[in-house]
C-alpha positions in Angstrom: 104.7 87.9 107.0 107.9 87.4 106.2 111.0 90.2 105.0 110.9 88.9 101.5 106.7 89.1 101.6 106.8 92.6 102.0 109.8 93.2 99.7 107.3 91.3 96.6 104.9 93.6 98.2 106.5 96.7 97.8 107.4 96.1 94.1 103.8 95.6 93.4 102.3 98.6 95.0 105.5 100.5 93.0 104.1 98.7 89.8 100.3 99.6 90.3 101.4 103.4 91.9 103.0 103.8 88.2 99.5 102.4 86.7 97.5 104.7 88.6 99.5 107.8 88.5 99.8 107.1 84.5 96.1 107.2 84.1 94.3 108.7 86.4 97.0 111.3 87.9 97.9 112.5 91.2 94.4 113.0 93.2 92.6 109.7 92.9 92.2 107.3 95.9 94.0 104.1 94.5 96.8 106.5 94.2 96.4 107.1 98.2 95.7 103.5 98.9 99.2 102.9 97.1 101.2 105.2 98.9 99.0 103.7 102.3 100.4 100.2 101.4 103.9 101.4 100.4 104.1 102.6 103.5 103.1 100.2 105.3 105.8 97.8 103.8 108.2 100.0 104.7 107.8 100.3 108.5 107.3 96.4 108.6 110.8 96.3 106.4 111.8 98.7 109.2 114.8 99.9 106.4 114.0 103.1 105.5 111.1 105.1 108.1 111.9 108.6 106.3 110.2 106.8 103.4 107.8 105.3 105.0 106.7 109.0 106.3 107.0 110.4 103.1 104.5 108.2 101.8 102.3 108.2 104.7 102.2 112.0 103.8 101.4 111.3 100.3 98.4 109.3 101.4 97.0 111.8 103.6 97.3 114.8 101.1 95.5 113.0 98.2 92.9 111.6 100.7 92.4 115.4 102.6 92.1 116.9 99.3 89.8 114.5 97.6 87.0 115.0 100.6 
């Protein structure tokens, strides 16, 4: 995929995150699955790996406490 692929990408996880956190709240697995994607457009954008992280962290909280 190309930079500007993951860049759409991005603004549609962003767009469903918002969705998701709006009606179901914090502890749901689409809500995980978002953060999972955001971060993996981040580390292929290779701009900003702190957020990446951050997100990657996100994703594994909700998933650990949903278990």
């Amino acid at each position: 995929m190309q930079k500007s692929e993951f860049d759409f990408a991005l603004g549609y996880y962003q767009k469903s995150l918002h969705i998701h956190l709006c009606t179901t709240g914090e502890d749901n697995s689409d809500v995980a699955t978002c953060y999972h994607g955001m971060t993996h457009a981040y580390c292929e954008l290779d701009e900003n790996p702190d957020k990446a992280f951050e997100y990657y962290e996100k994703s594994l909280a909700i998933r650990k406490s949903i278990l």
